[in-house]
N, C-alpha and C positions, 0 to 999 in steps of 0.2 A: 404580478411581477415578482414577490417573493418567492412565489410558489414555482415561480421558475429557478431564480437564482440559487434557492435551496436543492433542486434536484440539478444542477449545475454545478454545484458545489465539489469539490474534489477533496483527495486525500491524499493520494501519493502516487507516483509514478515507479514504475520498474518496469526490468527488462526481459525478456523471454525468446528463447531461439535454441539452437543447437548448431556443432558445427561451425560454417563461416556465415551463417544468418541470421541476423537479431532482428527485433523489434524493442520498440520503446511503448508502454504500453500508459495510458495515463487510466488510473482506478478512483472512480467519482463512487460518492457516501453511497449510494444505493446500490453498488454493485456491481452498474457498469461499467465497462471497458471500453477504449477508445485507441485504438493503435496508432500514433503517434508519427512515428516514422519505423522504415523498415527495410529488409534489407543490407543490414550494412555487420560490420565487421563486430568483434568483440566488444573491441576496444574502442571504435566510434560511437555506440550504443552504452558504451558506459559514463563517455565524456557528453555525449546529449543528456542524460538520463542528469547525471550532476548537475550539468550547467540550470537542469529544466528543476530539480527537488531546491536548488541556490534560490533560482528566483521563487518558487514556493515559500521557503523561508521567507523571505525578505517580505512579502506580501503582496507581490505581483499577482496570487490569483484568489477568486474570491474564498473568503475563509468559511470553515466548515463548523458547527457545533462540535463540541465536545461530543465523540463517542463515551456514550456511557459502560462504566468498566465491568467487568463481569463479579459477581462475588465469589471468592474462594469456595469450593464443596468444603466443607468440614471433615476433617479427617477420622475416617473409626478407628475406634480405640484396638488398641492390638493386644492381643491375648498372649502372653509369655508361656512357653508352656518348658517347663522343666526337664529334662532330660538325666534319668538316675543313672 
């Protein structure tokens, strides 16, 4: 049962189309994608997409582990080089 509700687990939702066509796309922790709805206008795709990340906040779906954050590369050192 965990092992389901883990790969169930979501992260965020956005939206993707061009044109007069969107979709609403919901993006689960492994990677998948699940299109939502679709179809619809700019502006209807962006008022779903809000209404659906609100209840995400709120904790209407189930919550997801922390992604773990990447560590910075280290910067090399940069060489000054003079110019006479």
């Amino acid at each position: 049962m965990k092992a389901a509700r883990e790969r169930d687990a979501m992260i965020a939702y956005f939206i993707r189309g061009a044109g007069e066509s969107w979709a609403v796309i919901k993006l689960f922790l492994d990677d998948r994608e699940e299109v939502v709805e679709h179809g619809m206008t700019l502006f209807e795709a962006e008022i779903i997409c809000v209404m659906l990340l609100n209840n995400l906040r709120r904790g209407g779906a189930v919550s997801a582990p922390e992604l773990p954050l990447e560590e910075p590369r280290p910067k090399r050192p940069r060489q000054l080089s003079l110019k006479f």
